[in-house]
C-alpha positions as CSV (number, residue, x, y, z in Angstrom):
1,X,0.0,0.0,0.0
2,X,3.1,2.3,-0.3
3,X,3.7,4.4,-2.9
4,X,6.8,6.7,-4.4
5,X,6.0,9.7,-2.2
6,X,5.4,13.5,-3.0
7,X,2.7,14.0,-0.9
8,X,1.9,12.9,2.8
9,X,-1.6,12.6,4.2
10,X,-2.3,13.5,7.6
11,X,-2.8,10.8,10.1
12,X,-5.6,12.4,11.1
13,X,-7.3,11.9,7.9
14,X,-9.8,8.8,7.3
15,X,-8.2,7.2,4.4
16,X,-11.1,4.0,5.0
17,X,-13.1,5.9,3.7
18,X,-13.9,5.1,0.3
19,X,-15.3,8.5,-0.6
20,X,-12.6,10.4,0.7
21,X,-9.9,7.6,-0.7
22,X,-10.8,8.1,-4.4
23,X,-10.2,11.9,-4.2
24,X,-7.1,11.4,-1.9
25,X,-5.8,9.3,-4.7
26,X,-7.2,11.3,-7.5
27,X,-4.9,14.5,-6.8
28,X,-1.9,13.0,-5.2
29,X,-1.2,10.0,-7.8
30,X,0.9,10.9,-11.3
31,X,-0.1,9.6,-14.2
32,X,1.6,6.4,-13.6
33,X,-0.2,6.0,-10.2
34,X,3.2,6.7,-8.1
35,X,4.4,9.5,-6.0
36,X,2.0,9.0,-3.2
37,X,2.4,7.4,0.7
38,X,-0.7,7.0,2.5
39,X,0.3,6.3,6.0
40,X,-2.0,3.5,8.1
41,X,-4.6,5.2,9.5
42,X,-4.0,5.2,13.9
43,X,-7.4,3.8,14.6
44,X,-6.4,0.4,12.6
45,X,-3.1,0.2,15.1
46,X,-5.9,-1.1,17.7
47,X,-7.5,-3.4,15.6
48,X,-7.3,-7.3,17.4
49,X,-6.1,-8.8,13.6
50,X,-3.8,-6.0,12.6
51,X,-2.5,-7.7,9.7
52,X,-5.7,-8.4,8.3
53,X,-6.9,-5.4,8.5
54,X,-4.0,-3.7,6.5
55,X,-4.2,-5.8,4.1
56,X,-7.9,-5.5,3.6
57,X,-7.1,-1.7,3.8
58,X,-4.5,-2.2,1.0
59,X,-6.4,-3.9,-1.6
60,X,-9.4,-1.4,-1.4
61,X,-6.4,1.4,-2.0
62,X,-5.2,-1.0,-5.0
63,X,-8.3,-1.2,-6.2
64,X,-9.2,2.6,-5.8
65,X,-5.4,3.2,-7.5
66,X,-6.3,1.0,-10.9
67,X,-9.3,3.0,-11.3
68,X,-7.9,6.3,-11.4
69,X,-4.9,4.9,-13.7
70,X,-7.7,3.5,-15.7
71,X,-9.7,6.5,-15.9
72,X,-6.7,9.1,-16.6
73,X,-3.7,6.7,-18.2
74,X,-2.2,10.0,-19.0
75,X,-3.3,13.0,-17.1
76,X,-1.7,15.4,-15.2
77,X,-2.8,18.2,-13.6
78,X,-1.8,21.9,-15.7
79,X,-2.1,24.8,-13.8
80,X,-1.3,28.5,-15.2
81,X,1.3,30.1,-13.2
82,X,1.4,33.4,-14.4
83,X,-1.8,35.7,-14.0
84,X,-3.2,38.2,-17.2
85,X,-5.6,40.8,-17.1
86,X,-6.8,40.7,-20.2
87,X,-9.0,37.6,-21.6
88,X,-7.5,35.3,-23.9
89,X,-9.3,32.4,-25.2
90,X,-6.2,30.4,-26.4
91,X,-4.0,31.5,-23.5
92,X,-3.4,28.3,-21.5
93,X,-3.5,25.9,-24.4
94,X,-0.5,28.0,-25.9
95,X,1.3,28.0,-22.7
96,X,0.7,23.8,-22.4
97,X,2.2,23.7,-26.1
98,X,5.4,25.2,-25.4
99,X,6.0,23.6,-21.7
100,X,5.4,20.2,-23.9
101,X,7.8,21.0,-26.5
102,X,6.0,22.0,-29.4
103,X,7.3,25.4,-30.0
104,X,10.8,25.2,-29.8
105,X,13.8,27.4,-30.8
106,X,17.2,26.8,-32.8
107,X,17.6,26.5,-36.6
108,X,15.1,24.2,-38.1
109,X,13.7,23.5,-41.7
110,X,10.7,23.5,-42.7
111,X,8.7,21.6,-45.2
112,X,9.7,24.5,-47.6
113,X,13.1,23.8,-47.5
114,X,13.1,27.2,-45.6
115,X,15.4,27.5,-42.0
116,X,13.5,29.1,-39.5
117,X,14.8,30.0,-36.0
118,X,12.0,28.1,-34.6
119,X,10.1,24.9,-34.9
120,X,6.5,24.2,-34.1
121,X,6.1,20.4,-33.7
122,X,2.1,19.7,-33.1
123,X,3.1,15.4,-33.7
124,X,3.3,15.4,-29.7
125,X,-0.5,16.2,-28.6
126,X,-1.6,13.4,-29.6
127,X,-0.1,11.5,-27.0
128,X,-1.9,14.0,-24.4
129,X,-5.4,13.7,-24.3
130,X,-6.8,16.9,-22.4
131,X,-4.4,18.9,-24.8
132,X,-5.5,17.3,-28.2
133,X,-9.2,17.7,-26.7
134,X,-8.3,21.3,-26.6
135,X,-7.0,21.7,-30.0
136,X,-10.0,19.4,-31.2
137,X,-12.7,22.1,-29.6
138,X,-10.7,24.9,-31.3
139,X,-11.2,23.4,-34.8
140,X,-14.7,22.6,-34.3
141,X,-15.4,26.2,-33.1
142,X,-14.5,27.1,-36.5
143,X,-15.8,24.3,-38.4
144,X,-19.6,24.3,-36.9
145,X,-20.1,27.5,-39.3
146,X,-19.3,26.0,-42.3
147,X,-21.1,24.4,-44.8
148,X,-19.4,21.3,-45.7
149,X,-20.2,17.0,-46.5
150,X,-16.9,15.9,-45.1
151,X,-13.9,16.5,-43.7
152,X,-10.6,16.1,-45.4
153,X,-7.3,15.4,-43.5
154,X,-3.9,16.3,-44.6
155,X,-1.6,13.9,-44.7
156,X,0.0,13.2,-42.2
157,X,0.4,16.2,-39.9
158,X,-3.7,17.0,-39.5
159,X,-5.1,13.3,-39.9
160,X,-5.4,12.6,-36.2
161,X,-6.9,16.1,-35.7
162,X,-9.3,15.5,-38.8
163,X,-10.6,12.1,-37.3
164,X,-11.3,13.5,-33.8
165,X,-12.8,16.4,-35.3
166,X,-14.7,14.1,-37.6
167,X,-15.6,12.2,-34.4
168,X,-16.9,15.2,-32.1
169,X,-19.0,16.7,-34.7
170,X,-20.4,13.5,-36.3
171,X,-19.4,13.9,-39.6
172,X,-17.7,11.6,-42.5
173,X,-13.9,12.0,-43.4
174,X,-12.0,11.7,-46.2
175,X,-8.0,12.2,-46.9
176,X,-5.9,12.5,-50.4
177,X,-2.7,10.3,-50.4
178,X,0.8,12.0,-50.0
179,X,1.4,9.5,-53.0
180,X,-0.9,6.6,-54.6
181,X,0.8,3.0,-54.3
182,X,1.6,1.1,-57.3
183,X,-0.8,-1.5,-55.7
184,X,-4.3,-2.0,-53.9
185,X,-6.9,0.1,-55.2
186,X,-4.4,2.6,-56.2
187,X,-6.7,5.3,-54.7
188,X,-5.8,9.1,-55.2
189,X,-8.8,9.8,-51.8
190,X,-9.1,7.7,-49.1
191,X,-12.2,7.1,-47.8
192,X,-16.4,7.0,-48.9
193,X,-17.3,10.4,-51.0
194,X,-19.9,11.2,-54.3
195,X,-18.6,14.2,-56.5
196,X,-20.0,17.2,-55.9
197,X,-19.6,17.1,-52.1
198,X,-18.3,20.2,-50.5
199,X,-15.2,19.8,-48.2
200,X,-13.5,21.4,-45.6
201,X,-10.0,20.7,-45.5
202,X,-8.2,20.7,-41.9
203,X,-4.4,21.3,-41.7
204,X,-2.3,22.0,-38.4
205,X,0.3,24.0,-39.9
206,X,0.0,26.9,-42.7
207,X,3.4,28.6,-43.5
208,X,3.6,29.0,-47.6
209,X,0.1,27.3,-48.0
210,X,1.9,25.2,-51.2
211,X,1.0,22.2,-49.4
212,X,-2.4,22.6,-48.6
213,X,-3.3,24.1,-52.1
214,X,-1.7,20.9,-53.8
215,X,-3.8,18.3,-51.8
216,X,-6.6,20.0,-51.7
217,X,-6.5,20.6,-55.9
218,X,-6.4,16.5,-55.2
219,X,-9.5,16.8,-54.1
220,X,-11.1,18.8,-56.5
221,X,-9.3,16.4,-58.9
222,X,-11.7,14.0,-58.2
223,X,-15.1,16.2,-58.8
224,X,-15.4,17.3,-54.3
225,X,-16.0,21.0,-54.1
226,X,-13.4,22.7,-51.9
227,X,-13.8,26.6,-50.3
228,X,-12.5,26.2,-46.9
229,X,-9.4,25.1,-45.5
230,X,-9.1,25.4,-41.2
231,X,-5.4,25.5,-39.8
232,X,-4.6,25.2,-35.9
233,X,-2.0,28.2,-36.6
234,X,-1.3,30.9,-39.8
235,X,2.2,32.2,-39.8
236,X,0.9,35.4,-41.0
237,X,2.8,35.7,-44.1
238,X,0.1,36.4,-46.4
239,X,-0.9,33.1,-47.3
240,X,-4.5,33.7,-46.6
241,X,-4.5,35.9,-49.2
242,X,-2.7,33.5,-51.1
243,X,-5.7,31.0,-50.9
244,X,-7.5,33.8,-51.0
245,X,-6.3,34.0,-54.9
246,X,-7.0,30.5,-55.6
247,X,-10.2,30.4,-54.6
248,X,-10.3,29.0,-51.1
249,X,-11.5,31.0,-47.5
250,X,-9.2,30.9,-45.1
251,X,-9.4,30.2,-41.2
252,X,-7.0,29.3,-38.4
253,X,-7.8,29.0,-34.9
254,X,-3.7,30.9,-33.8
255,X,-1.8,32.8,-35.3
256,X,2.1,33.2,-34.6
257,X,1.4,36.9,-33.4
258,X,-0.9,35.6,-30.6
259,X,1.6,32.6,-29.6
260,X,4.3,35.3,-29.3
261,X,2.8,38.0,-27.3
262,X,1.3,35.4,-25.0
263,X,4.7,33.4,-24.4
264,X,6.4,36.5,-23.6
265,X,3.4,38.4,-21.5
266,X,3.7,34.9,-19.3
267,X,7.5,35.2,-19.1
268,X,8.1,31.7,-21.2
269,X,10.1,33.5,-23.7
270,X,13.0,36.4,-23.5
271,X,12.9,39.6,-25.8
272,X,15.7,37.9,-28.2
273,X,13.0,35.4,-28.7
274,X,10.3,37.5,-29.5
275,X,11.9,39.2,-31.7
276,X,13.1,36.2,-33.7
277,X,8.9,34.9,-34.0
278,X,8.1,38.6,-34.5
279,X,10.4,38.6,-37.4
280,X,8.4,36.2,-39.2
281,X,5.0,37.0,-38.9
């Protein structure tokens, strides 16, 4: 019934009961139910079968342990730890992408071939549930406005984010190949679709914009109607103008500008930094 320790309950406390067990569990265990010592409660010292009764005690704390490990196999509590004034919607979820690693700094090339002195790597949140959920509720906010028949996921960046979107809002997906295999159905779209169909096309990442105008021209390839494409971040370069030109609308839930200002309002970031993602808005 002993746990890697962090936290220490006091003896005073009624860990026997069941009610007060689960919650006692709930905050102090990590993600990989550790990090906790629950000390035997005094009253069970004058118990006439001690032994029995801690090890009765210890399987009901086992079996209270496997259910909060089942219910959260990979939460942990995130708390903001700066304070803002002003109202931000995205604030947090910004702040819980860069203490993850997703925006991160030193020379990097992009998908362009291009070196930036930064790197935004969204691959990681699907491993993190309450994050991804975030992200998830950010696209949808955007994508309950349109008028679409199914959603299109670029490969392979956006395809997890597509299929949970796809699942929150109850609606068929669809994804173009990166390339079509020599065998199998030799498919150019993946996935159930009757031309004419209108499509919005979720990406995570929008920078130039070539690679979102070439897959989704797959689509249209194939008779699907295409107007709107929904990124989780625009770079700001102009490239919603650039869709703009080739017929498509536009729409990102972040934009670099916002992740800036908010990473160096909360102290995450120096000025040196700043400067370097203000430089390429």
């Amino acid at each position: 019934m002993f746990f890697r320790t962090y936290l220490l309950i006091a003896e005073e406390n009624d860990i026997t009961n069941q009610e007060d067990l689960t919650q006692i569990l709930a905050a102090g265990l990590n993600k990989n139910g550790e990090r906790l010592l629950l000390p035997i409660p005094p009253k069970l010292l004058g118990c006439e079968h001690l032994i029995t009764a801690i090890e009765t005690l210890k399987d009901i704390i086992n079996d209270q342990r496997q259910g909060v490990i089942t219910g959260s196999p990979t939460c942990e509590l995130w708390l903001p730890d700066v304070c803002f004034l002003r109202h931000e919607p995205h604030r947090d979820l910004i702040l819980q992408l860069y203490d993850i690693g997703c925006i991160i700094f030193g020379g990097h090339v992009q998908a362009s071939g291009v070196v930036f002195p930064y790197y935004i790597d969204l691959r990681k949140i699907i491993s993190i549930p309450q994050i991804f959920h975030k992200i998830v509720t950010a696209y949808a906010e955007i994508i309950k406005d349109l008028g679409f028949d199914r959603i299109a996921g670029i490969p392979y960046g956006s395809l997890s984010t597509a299929t949970g979107l796809a699942l929150r809002l109850e609606r068929p997906m669809i994804f173009p190949r990166k390339e079509v295999k020599a065998y199998g159905t030799g498919r150019l779209i993946e996935g159930h679709f009757q031309p004419g169909e209108k499509i919005v096309v979720v990406d995570d990442i929008m920078i130039t914009g070539n690679s979102v105008i070439k897959e989704a021209t797959k689509l249209k390839s194939v008779g699907l109607q295409v107007e709107d494409i929904v990124v989780f971040i625009d770079h700001k370069r102009g490239v919603k103008d650039k869709l703009r030109e080739h017929g498509y609308r536009g729409h990102s839930a972040l934009t670099l500008t916002e992740i800036a200002q908010t990473l160096y309002d909360s102290g995450r970031i120096n000025s040196e930094q700043f400067e370097l993602l203000k430089n390429h808005y």
